[in-house]
C-alpha positions in Angstrom: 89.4 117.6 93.2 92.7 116.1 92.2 93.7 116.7 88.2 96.2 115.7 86.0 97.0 117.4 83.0 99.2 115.7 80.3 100.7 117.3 77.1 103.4 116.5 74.4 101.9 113.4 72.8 101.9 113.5 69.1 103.3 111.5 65.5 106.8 111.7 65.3 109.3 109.7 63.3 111.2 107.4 64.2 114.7 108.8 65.7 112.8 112.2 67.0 111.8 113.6 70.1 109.0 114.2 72.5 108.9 115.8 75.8 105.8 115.5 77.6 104.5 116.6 80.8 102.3 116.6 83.4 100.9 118.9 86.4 99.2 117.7 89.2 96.4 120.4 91.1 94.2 119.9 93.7 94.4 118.2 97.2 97.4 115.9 96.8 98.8 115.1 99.6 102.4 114.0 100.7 103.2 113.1 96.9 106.0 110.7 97.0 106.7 108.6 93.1 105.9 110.9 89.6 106.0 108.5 86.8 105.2 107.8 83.3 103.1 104.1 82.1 102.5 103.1 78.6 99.9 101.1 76.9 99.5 99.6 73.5 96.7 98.4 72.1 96.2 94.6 73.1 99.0 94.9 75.9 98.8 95.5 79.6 100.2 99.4 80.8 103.9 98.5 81.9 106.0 101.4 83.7 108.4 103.7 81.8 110.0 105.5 84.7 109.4 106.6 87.9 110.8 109.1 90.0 110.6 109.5 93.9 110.9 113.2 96.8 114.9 112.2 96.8 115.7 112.1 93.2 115.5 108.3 92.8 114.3 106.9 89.4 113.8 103.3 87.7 113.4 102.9 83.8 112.3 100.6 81.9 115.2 98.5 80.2 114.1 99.3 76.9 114.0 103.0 77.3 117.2 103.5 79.8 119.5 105.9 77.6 116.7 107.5 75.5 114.3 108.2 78.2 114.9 110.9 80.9 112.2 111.7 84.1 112.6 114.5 85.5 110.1 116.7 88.1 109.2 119.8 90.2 108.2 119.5 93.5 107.4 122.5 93.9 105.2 122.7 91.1 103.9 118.9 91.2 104.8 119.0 87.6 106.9 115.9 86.3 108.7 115.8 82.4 109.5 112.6 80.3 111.8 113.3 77.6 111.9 110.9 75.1 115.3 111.1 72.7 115.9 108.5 69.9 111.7 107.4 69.3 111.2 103.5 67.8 108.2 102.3 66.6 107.8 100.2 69.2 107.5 102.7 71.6 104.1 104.1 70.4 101.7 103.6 73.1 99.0 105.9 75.7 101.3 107.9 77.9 99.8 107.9 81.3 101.0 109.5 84.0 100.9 109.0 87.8 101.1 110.3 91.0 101.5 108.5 94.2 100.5 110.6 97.3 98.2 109.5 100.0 96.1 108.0 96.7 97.5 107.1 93.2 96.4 109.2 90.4 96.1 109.0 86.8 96.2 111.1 83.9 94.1 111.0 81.0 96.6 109.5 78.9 98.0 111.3 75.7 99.0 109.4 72.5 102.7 109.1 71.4 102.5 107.4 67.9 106.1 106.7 66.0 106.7 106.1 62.2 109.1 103.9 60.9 
């Protein structure tokens, strides 16, 4: 059975930081993209960054230069640090993994004050 555990959701105001995380147990096989989506209430989940095996990651524009993905593949564990919160970015963190299968987390909230 495949699992993954999200923390580091939580209120923070605007201009602070979160760094949440994820780990990824169970029978994942040949896990290849790590990545973080968002969703709002009313809104569809858009990505927030991605990261592949060789290091490769994509952003979304409105997070490039405050957000930073970063993983271990050794430990199927994948970080998003987020630097310089808005308002607008308050959303359900979900993250995924893309093996054989894409996987989901359970989502955790990340709520900003202005």
């Amino acid at each position: 059975q495949v699992q993954l555990v999200e923390s580091g959701g939580g209120l923070v105001q605007a201009g602070g930081s979160l760094r949440l995380s994820c780990a990824a147990s169970g029978s994942i096989f040949s896990i290849n993209v790590m990545g973080w989506y968002r969703q709002s209430p009313g809104k569809q989940r858009t990505l927030v960054a991605r990261m592949t095996n060789d290091g490769s990651t994509m952003y979304e524009d409105s997070v490039k230069g405050r957000f930073t993905i970063s993983r271990d593949n050794a430990k199927n564990t994948v970080w998003l640090q987020m630097n310089n919160l808005k308002p607008e970015d308050t959303a359900v963190y979900y993250c995924y993994v893309v093996g054989y299968y894409t996987y989901w987390g359970q989502g955790t909230q990340v709520t900003v004050s202005s």
